[in-house]
NUMAR-257534 format. One line per field, with one value per residue (C-alpha): x, y, z negated; residue in one letter. Coordinates in Angstrom, 3 decimals, decimal comma. Layout:
N
X X / ... $
Y Y / ... $
Z Z / ... $
dolo a / ... $
END
This chain:
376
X -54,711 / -51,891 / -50,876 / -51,143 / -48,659 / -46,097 / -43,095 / -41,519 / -37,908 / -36,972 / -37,354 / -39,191 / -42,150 / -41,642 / -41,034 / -38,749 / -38,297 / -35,810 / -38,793 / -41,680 / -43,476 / -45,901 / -46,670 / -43,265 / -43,851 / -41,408 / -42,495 / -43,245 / -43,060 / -46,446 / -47,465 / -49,015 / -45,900 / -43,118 / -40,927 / -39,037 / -36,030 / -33,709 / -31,346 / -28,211 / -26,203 / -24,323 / -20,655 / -17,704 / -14,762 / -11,241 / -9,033 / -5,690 / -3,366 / 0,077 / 2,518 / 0,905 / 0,773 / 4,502 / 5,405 / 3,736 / 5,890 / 8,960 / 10,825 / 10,620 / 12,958 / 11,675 / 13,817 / 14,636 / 15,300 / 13,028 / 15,687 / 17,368 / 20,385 / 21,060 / 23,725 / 24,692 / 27,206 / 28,258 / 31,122 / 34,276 / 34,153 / 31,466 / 33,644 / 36,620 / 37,299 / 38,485 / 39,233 / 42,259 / 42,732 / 46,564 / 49,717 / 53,141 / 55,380 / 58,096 / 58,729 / 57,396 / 56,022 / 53,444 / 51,930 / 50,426 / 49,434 / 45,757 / 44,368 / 42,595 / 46,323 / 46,876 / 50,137 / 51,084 / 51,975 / 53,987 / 54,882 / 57,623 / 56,694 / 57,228 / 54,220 / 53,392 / 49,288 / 46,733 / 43,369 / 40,354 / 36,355 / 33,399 / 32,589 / 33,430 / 35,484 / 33,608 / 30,694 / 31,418 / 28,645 / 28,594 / 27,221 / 23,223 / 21,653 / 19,929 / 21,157 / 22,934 / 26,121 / 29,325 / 31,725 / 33,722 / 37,415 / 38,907 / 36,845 / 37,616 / 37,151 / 37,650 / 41,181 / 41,381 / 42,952 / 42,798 / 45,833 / 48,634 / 51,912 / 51,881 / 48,366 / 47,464 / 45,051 / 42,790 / 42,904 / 40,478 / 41,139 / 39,454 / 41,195 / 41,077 / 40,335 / 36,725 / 35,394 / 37,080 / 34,386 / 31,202 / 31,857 / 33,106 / 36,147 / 38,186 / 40,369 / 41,950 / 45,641 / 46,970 / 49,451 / 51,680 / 51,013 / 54,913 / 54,405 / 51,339 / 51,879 / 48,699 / 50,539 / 51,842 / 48,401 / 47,086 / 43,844 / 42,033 / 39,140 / 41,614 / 42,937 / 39,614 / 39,038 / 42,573 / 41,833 / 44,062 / 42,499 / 44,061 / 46,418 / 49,792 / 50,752 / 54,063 / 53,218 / 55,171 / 52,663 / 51,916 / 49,527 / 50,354 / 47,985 / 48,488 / 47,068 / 45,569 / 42,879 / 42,746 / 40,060 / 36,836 / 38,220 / 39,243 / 39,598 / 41,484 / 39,839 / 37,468 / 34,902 / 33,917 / 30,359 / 30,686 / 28,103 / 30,882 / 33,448 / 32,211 / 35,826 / 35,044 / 32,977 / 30,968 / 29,294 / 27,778 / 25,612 / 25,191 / 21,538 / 22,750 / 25,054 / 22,237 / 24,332 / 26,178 / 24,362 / 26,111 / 24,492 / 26,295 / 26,925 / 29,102 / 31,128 / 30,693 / 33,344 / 36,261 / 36,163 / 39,890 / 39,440 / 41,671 / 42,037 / 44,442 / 47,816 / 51,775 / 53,427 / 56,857 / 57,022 / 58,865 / 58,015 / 56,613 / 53,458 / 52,628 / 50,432 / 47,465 / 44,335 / 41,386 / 37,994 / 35,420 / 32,284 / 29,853 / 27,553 / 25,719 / 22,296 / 19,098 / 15,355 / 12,681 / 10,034 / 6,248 / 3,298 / 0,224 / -3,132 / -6,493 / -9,666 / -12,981 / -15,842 / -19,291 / -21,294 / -23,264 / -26,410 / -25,142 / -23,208 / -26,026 / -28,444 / -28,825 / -29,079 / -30,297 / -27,597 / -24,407 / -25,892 / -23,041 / -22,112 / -19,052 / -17,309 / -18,429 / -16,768 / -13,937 / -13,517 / -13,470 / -10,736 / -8,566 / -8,623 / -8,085 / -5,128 / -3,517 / -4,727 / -2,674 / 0,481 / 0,521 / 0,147 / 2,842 / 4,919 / 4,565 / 5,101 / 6,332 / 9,306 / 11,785 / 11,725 / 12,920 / 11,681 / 7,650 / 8,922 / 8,041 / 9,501 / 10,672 / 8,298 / 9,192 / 8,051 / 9,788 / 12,988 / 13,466 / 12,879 / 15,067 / 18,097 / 17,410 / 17,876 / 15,631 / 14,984 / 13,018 / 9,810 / 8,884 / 6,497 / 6,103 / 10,103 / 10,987 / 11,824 / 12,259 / 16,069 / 16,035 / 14,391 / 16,656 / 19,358 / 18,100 / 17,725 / 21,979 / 22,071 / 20,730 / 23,568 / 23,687 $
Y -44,729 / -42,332 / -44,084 / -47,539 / -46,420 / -44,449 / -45,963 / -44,610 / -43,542 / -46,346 / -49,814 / -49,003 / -46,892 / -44,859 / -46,756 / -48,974 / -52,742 / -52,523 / -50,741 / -53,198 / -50,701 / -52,710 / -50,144 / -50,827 / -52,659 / -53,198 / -51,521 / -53,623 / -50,526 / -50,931 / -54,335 / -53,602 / -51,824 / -54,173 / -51,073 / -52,394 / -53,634 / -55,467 / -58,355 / -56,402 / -53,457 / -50,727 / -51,387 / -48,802 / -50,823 / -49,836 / -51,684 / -52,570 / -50,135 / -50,486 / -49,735 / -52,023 / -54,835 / -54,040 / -54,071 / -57,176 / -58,901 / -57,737 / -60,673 / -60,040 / -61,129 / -61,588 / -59,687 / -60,519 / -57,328 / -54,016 / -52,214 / -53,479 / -53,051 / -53,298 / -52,521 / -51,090 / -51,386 / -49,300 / -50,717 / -48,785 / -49,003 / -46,470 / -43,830 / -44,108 / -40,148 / -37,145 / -33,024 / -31,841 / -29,174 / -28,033 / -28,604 / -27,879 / -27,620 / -29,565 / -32,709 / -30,921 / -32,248 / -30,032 / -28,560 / -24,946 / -23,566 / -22,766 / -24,841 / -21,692 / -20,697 / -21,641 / -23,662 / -25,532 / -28,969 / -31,432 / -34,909 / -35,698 / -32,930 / -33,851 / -32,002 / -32,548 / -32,607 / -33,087 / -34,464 / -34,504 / -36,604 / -35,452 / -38,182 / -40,339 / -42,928 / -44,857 / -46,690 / -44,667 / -42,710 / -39,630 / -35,920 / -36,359 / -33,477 / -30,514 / -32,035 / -30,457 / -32,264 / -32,140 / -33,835 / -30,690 / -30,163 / -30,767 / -32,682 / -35,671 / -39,255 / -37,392 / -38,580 / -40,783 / -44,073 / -45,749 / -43,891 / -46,503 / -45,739 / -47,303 / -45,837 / -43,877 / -40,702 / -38,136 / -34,777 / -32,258 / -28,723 / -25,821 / -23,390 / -20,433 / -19,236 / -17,853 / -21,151 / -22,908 / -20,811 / -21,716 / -25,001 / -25,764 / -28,144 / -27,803 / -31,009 / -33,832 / -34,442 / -37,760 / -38,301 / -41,393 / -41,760 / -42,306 / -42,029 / -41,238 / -39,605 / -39,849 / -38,633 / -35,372 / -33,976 / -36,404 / -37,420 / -36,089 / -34,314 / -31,536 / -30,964 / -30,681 / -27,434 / -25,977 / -28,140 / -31,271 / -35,102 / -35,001 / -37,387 / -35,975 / -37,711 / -37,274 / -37,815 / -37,612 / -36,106 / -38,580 / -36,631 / -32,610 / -29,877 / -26,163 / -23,953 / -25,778 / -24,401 / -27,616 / -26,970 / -24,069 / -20,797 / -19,770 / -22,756 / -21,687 / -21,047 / -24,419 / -22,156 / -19,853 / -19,690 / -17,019 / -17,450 / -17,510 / -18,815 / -22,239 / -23,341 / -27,108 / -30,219 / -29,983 / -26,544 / -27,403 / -29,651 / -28,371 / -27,043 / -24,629 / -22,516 / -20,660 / -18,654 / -21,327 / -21,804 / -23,971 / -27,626 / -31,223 / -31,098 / -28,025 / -30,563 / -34,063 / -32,411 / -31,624 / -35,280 / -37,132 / -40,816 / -43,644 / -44,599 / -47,254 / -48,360 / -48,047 / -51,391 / -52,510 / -55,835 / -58,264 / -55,010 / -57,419 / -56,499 / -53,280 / -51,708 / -52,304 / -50,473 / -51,357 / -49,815 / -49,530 / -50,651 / -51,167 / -48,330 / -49,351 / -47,931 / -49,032 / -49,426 / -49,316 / -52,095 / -50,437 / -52,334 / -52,035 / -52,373 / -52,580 / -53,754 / -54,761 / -55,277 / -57,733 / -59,063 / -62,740 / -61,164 / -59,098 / -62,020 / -64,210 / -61,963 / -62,516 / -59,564 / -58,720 / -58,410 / -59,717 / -62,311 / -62,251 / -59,096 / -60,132 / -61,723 / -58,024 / -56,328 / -58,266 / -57,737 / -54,108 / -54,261 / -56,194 / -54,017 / -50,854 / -52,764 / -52,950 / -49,114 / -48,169 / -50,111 / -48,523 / -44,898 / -45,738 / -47,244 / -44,079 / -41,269 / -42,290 / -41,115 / -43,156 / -42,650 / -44,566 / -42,588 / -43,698 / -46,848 / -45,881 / -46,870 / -44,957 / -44,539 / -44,308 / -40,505 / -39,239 / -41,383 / -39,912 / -36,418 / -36,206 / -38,303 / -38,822 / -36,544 / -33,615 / -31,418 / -28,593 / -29,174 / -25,586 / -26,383 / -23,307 / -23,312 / -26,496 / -27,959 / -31,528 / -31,221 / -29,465 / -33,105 / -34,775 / -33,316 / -34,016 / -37,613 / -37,693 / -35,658 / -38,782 / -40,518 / -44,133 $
Z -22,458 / -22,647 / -25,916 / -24,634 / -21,935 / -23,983 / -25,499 / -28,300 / -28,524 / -31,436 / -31,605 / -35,197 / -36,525 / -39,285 / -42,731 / -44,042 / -44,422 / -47,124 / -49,682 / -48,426 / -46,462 / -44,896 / -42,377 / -40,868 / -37,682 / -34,512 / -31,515 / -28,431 / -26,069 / -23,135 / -23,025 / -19,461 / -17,527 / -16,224 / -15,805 / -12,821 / -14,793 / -12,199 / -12,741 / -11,786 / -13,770 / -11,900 / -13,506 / -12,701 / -12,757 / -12,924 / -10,645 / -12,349 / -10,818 / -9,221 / -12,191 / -14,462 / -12,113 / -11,051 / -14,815 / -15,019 / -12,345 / -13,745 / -15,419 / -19,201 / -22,309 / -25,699 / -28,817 / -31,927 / -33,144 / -33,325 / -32,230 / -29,248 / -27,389 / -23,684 / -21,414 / -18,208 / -15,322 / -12,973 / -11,253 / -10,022 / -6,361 / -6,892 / -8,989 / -7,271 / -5,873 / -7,766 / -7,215 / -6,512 / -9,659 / -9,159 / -6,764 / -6,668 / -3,012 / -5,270 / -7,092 / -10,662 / -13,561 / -14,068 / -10,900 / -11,260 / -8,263 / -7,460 / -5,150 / -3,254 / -2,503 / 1,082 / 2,594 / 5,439 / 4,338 / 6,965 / 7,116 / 5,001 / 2,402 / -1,135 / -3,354 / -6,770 / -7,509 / -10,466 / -10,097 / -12,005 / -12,231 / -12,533 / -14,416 / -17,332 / -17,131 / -19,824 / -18,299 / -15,105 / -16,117 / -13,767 / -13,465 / -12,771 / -10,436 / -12,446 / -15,907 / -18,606 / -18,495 / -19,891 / -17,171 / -16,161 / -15,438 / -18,261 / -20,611 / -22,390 / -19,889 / -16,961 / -16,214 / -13,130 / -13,748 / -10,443 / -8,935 / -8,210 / -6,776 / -3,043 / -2,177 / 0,591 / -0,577 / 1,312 / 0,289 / 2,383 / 3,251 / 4,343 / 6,888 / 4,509 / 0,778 / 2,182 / 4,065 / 0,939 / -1,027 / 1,235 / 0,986 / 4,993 / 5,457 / 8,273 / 8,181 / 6,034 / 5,144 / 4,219 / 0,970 / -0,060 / -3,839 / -5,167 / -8,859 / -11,625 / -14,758 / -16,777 / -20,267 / -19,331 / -19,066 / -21,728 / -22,589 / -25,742 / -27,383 / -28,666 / -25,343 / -23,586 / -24,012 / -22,074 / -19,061 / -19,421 / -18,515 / -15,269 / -13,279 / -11,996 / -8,996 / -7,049 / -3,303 / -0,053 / 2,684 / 5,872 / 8,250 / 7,685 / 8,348 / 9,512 / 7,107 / 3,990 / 1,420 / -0,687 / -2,841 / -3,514 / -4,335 / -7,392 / -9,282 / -12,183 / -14,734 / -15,777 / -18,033 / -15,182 / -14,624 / -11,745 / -8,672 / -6,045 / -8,318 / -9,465 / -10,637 / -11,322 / -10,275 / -13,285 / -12,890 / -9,270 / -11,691 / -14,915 / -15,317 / -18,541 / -16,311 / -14,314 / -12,347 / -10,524 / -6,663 / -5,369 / -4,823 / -4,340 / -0,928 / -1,447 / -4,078 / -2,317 / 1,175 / -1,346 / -2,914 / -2,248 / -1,787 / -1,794 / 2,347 / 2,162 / 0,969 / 1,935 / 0,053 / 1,850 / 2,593 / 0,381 / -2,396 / -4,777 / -7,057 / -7,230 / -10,377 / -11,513 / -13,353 / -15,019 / -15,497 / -17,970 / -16,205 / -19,368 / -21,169 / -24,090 / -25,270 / -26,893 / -27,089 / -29,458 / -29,612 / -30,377 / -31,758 / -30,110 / -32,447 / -31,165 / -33,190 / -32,770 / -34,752 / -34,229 / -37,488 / -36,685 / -36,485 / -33,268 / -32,549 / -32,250 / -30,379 / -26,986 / -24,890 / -21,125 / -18,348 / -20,728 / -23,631 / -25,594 / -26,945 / -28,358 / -25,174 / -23,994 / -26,916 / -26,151 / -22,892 / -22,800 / -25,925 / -24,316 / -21,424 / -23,784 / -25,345 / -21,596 / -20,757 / -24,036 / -23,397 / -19,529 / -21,066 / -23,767 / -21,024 / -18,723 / -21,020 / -24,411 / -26,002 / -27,782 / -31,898 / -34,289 / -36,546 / -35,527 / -33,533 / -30,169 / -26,854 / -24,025 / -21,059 / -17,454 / -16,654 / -19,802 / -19,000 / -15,487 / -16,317 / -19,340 / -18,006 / -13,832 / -11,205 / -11,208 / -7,623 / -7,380 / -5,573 / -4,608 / -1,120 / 0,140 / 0,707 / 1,047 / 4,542 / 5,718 / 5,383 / 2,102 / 0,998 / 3,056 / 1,097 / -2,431 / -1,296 / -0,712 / -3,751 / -5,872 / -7,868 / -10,094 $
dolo x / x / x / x / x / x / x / x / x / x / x / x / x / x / x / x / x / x / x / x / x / x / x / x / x / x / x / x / x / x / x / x / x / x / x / x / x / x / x / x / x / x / x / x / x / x / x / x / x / x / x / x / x / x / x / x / x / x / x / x / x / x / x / x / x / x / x / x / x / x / x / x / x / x / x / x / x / x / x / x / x / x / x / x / x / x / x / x / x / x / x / x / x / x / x / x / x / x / x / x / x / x / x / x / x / x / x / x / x / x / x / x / x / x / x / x / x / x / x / x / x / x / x / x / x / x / x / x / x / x / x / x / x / x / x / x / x / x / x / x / x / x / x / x / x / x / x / x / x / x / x / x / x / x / x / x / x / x / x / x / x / x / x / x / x / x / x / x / x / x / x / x / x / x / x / x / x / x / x / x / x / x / x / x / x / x / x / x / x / x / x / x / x / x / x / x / x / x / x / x / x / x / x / x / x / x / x / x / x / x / x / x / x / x / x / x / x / x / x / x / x / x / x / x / x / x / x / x / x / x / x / x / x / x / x / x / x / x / x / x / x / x / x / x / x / x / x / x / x / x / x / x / x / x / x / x / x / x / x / x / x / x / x / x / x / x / x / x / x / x / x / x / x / x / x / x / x / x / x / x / x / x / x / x / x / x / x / x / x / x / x / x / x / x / x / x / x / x / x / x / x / x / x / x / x / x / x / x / x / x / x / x / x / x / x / x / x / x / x / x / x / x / x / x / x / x / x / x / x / x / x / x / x / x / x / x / x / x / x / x / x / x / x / x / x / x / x / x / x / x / x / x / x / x / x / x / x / x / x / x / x / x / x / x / x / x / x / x / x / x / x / x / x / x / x / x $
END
């Protein structure tokens, strides 16, 4: 009895077809148990989750090209402010004077000043939070173009050299912009290095101040890396210079804006500048390869559950195809070496803005913060 009811582990005795063993027989398992064999299958299945269906939605372009090119732009309203890097208490053409020295400017004044981005001109691509960047005072496409004679600028101020240093800013003063020089402190790679790429703008003070700190202190010297001496706009985000504490905010309350405009009527047109919105860059396209395999004897074999093994087979491919593009789409890196695209968590983390996540120190307003850290 014990024999009748046991079923073997294979579908086969021992033997084998393929050298005419006639003791080879198939194995029908216990004719007399039903086994309880239901009509239903317990099935995990993955629901499609909310990248890939967002990817899906987004409006797609074919290419005609493996490597592609696409491109960006970032449009000047949005890079329109610069640092104040030197000033002069007279009609110079070079100013000189370190912005941490303190004076007392008045309406009417007439002061010479340079200014400085923290960003590149070209594509307006700016300084990205916890990157290693190179848009310091000083380097090559950080020359602000958008000065015009007949503009109205803001310069901030702190009270003294020491609040200049912390970061606090006491006040604003307003200056009429009466000429730009953008040659004397030219722009180019050789120059780079000694601090040039500024604008030199002759300006006629309208709202005065008492005593004026108009920048951080000690500004001097562009390659300082000094904790409490962060002399440009660069260093409060370049990731290589370790030493450098302070963060954005410090930077974003000695920005000078544009406010407004002076023209006399019946003055006719005044200057003009122009911009260069566009970046360039491009992609890699990947191909994606996933086979299957059924012969016509599996093929034609109907099964319990799901007849057709194939449409099975194919199923679960086709999702395997998608699962592979997602995981290429989330963390690949670009290569045109191996032709593989760029995915989203690798993009963000090599070229977005990075914060540090440390919990156990991190308040509601330190994440506040990061948020108004973000840049385009």
């Amino acid at each position: 009895m014990a024999d009748i009811l046991n079923v073997t582990g294979s579908n086969y005795t021992d033997g084998s077809i393929e050298r005419g063993e006639s003791s080879v027989q198939l194995n029908t398992g216990a004719l007399r148990r039903k086994y309880n064999f239901g009509d239903k299958v317990s099935e995990l299945s993955l629901a499609q989750d909310p990248f890939f269906r967002f990817v899906s939605m987004v409006s797609k372009k074919p290419t005609d090209d493996p490597s592609f090119k696409f491109t960006e732009k970032r449009s000047s309203y949005t890079k329109r402010y610069a640092y104040m890097s030197d000033f002069s208490t007279a009609g110079i053409a070079t100013p000189a004077t370190d912005p941490s020295t303190s004076g007392t400017p008045a309406a009417g004044n007439n002061y010479t000043m340079s200014f400085f981005c923290d960003y590149n001109n070209d594509g307006n691509q700016g300084n990205i939070y916890g990157q290693v960047v190179d848009f310091q005072e000083g380097t090559e496409g950080g020359q602000p173009k958008f000065f015009i004679p007949g503009q109205i600028i803001k310069v901030p101020h702190a009270s003294t050299a020491a609040l200049a240093d912390s970061g606090t800013v006491s006040g604003y003063t307003l200056w009429k912009v009466n000429s730009v020089d953008l040659d004397t402190l030219a722009e180019s790679s050789s120059e780079a290095a000694t601090g040039v790429n500024k604008a030199v703008l002759n300006v006629t003070c309208t709202k005065g101040s008492g005593s004026a700190v108009f920048f951080m202190n000690a500004v001097s010297g562009h390659s300082d890396t000094s904790a409490d001496d962060p002399a440009d706009a660069g260093l409060a985000y370049n990731a290589s210079n370790t030493t450098v504490t302070k963060s954005t905010e410090y930077m974003e309350a000695f920005k000078s804006y544009v406010v407004g405009s002076a023209f006399a009527a019946g003055s006719g047109y005044p200057e003009t500048w122009n911009d260069q919105p566009y970046s360039t860059a491009h992609g890699q396209t990947q191909i994606f390869k996933t086979s299957a395999v059924m012969n016509n004897t599996d093929r034609a074999t109907v099964l319990k559950y799901q007849g057709n093994e194939w449409a099975r087979i194919w199923k679960e491919k086709l999702i395997e195809h998608k699962w592979d593009i997602e995981q290429a789409l989330l963390f690949g890196s670009q290569s045109s070496t191996y032709n593989t695209t760029e995915g989203a968590v690798n993009y963000i983390s090599t070229y977005g803005n990075t914060f540090s996540l440390t919990l156990s120190t991190k308040s509601q307003d330190d994440f506040l913060d990061d948020i108004s850290n973000v840049r385009s």
